[in-house]
Structure formats: structure tokens, C-alpha cells
N, C-alpha and C positions, 0 to 999 in steps of 0.2 A: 137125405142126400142133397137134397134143395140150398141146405143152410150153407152146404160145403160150396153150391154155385157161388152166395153170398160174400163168403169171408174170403175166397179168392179175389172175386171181383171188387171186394172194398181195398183188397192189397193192392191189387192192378190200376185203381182209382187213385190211392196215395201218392203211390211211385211215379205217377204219370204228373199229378200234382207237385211235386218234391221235384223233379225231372225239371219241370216249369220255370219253377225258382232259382234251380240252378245255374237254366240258360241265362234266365237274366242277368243273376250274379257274374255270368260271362260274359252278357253282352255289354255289362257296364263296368269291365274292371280297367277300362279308361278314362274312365267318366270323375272329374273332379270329386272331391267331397264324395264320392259313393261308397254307402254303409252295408255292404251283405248282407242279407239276410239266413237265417238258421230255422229250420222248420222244426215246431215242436208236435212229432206224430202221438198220439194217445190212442190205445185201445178201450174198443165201444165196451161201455158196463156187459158185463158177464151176466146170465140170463139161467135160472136153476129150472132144473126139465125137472115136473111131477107128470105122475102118471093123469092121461086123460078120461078115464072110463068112472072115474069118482061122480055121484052124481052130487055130493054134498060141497059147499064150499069149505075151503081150509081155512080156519080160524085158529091161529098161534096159543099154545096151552091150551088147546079144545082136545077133545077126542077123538076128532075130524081130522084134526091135524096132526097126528101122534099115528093114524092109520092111514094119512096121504103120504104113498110112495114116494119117497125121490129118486130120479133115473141120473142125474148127473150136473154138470155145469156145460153151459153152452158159449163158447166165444166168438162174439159177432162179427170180430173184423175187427179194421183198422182205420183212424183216418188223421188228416193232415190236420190239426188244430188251430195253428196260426202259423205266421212267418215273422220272426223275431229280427229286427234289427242287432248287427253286433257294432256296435258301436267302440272300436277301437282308433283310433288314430292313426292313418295313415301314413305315407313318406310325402318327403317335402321337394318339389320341382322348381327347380327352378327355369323361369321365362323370361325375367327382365322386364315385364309389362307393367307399367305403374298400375293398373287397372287390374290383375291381379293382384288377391289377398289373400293370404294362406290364415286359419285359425291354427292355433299351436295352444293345446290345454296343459296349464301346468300345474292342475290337479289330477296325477297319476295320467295313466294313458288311456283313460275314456274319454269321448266325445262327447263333452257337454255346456259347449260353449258353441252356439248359431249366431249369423248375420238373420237379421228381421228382414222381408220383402213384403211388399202389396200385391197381390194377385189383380186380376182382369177384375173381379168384384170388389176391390177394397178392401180384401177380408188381410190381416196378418198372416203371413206363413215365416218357417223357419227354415234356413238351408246352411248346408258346411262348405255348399260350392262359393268359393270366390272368383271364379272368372266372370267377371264385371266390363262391362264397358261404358259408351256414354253415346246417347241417343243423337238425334239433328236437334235436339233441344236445350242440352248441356245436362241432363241429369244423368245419375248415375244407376244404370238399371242392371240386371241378370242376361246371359246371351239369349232369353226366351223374351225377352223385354221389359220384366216389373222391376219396379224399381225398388230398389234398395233404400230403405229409412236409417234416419238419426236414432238417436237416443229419444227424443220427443216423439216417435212415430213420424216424423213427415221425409217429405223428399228431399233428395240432396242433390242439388242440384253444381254444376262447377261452372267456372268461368273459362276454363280450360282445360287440356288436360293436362298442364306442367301441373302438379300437385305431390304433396308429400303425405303419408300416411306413417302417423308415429305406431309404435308398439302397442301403445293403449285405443289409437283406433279414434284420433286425432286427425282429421284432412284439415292439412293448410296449401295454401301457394296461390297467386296471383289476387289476393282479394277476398280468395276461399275462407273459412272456415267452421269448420261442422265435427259432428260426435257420430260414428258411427253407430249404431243401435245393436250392440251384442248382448244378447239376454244370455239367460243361464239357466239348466236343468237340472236338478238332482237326480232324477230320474227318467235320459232320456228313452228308455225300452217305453216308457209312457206316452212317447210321442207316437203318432198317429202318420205312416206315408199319403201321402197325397201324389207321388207321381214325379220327374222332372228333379226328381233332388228336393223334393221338398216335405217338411211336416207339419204337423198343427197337432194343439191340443184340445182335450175332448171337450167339448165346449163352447172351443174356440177362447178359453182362459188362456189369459196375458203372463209371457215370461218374465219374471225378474230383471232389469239390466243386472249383465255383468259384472263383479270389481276389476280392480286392476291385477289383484292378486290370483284370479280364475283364468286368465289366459293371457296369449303374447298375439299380436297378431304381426306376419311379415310380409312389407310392399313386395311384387316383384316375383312371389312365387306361389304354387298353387298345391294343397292337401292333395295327393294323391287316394284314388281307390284303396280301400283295406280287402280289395276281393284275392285270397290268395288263389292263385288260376293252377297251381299243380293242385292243392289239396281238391278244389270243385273239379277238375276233372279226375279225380280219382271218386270224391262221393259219387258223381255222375257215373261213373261205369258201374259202381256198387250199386246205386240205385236200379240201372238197366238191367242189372244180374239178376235183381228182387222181381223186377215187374217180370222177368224172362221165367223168374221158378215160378212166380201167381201163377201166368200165361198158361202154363205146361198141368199145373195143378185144374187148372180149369178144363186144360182140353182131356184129361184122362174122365174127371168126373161127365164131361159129356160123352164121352165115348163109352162109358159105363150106362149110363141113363139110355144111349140107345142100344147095348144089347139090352136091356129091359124092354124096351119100348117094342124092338122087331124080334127077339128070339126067344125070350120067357112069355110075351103076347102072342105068338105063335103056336106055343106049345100049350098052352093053357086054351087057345081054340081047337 
């Protein structure tokens, strides 16, 4: 009856997990550039009950093993394995802010074309948020502050901000001129979140620049969230309903364990 505590409680564990993901999915589906996530749950390896009162060990095509009972299969539960980025394309808003950049892939409708930033450590990260602004120092950084690189990795920095940003991801105007640094993934479910809209690969291995035939990029407006907010609240009630039958499953088998515990204990004294 123990196992049955178990496989409740790993469901109630999942759904609370899954639950998790969801709100975020919720709390970020204003959030530029933000990728939802999809949780892949998998069931723990199945577990074969033999009998315990053998005293010999079961050895496969042995004699041993040809006379060791099997009572059945046992399933352990459930759990949350990862959380998968979906990487579709969002809608396109328009803001009018030069400092806004929207990425637009025009290899089908995944996401796999990123702006490159510098973190607080120097380290390369990758984002699909283009709300950009420009520091007291003329560079052009992320509204968290890193700055945003060229195609050479380094900074870019402006002279002002009258600038103009071609398709291909071209800053000209007053003196300006630079390559924006758009790498490219064939496989962005590879990439790794780090938090804040951003990724990294496992390594910290360097993306590809982009061609010009991989994407469009557009001044002036910003990649909307792909979080669709009626379907997440719909898995969210579903998921509530799952943890709510665990929940229930749980409390019978306790309620079973203590008439054991005080009325067959009793009767047996």
C-alpha cells in the first residue's frame, strides 16, 4: 500500500511542477521575444515484483530462475522530465521606436534566428527580444543593460540615436555604421534558457552568423510572445484537475492505512 503513497505523490509532484511552468508561460506572454515552454512528463521505468521468500538468487535460464515467481509489474509514478522551449514565431507589434527590432525568420515559422548580447561576465548569450535602447554612453544594450554585439562580437556603439536599421541588420545614420550580429540555429530546442529572455549553447559554442536569406529583420517593431494565454489556461485547469484526483487518491489511501493502523491493531490486541 506504501507504493500507492508513492505514485500519488510523484503525480502531485508533476502537476505542481507542470502548474509552475505554466504561470510563467503566463506571466511572460507580454514579454517580447518570449518562447513557451511545453513540459515533456515521462513515466518512471516499470519495476517486476518476484516473490521474496526465495532464498537463492534468480539467474536468467537458470533453474532458479524458471522457479522464481513473478507476482506482477509495478508502476512508480510520474515525473516532469524537461521543459521544452516552442520555438514558433510570434506576432509583429508595432511601436515606432527605432530602437526596437523585430527578428522575422523566413525559413518556415520557427525561431531560429537570435540577436548575440554580452552578459555581466562577457560570456555570449542569444535573445529574440529586440527592445533595445542606448545607455549615457552611446551603446546599444538590452532593457537589462548588456549590450548588444556586431557581427565581429563587439559593441556597438551610436553616435546618436537618428539611425537607420536595413533588413539585413545594417545600422547607418549620423556617422554610424555597423553589422548587427544575428547568428543562426538549426536546432534551436538545443539551446539552453538562462533566464530574462535569453540562451546559450552547451559549452558555450559560438553560433553561425546568419545569411541574409535566413531572416528579415524590422526597425520600429517588436516579436510578440508565442504564449497562447486561452490554450495555458485551459492546460492549467487540466493540470489542477490531475493534482486535485492525485490529491484525493492520496487521501483515501491514508485513510485506509489508518483503519489499519487503529481498528485491525486493535483487534489483533
Amino acid at each position: 500500500m506504501l507504493r500507492g503513497f508513492y505514485t500519488a505523490a510523484s503525480g502531485m509532484i508533476t502537476q505542481q511542477r507542470k502548474t509552475d511552468l505554466l504561470t510563467n508561460n503566463m506571466a511572460n506572454s507580454n514579454t517580447p521575444g518570449f518562447k513557451s515552454d511545453q513540459s515533456a512528463i515521462r513515466a518512471f521505468p516499470e519495476m517486476l515484483l518476484q516473490r521474496l521468500d526465495k532464498k537463492s538468487i534468480p539467474v536468467e535460464n537458470s533453474i532458479s530462475y524458471s522457479r522464481f515467481q513473478k507476482i506482477g509489474a509495478l508502476n512508480t509514478g510520474v515525473y516532469l522530465q524537461e521543459a521544452i522551449p516552442k520555438f514558433l514565431q510570434g506576432d509583429m507589434q508595432e511601436t515606432g521606436l527605432k530602437t526596437d527590432l523585430a527578428l522575422i525568420d523566413l525559413n518556415g515559422n520557427k525561431s531560429s534566428a537570435f540577436f548575440t548580447v554580452q552578459d555581466q561576465k562577457g560570456e555570449t548569450k542569444y535573445t529574440r527580444n529586440g527592445n533595445f535602447t542606448i545607455d549615457p554612453n552611446g551603446y546599444l544594450t538590452t532593457a537589462n543593460g548588456l549590450y548588444v554585439l556586431d557581427n565581429q562580437q563587439n559593441k556597438i556603439r551610436l553616435n546618436s540615436d537618428q539611425f537607420e536599421v536595413s533588413s539585413n541588420g545594417t545600422i547607418t545614420g549620423d556617422g554610424t555604421r555597423a553589422q548587427l550580429g544575428i547568428v543562426y540555429s538549426n536546432n534551436p530546442e538545443n539551446l539552453m534558457k538562462e533566464g530574462d529572455g535569453l540562451y546559450r549553447t552547451e559549452n558555450n559554442r559560438e553560433l553561425p552568423n546568419a545569411s541574409n536569406n535566413q531572416y528579415r529583420l524590422q526597425q520600429g517593431f517588436l516579436e510578440r510572445s508565442n504564449v497562447d494565454i486561452s490554450q495555458t489556461m485551459t492546460d492549467m485547469l487540466s493540470t489542477y484537475r490531475s493534482f486535485e484526483a492525485n490529491q484525493k487518491v492520496l487521501q483515501a489511501y491514508d485513510k485506509s492505512m489508518e483503519r489499519a493502523v487503529n481498528e485491525i491493531g486493535r483487534v489483533n490486541g
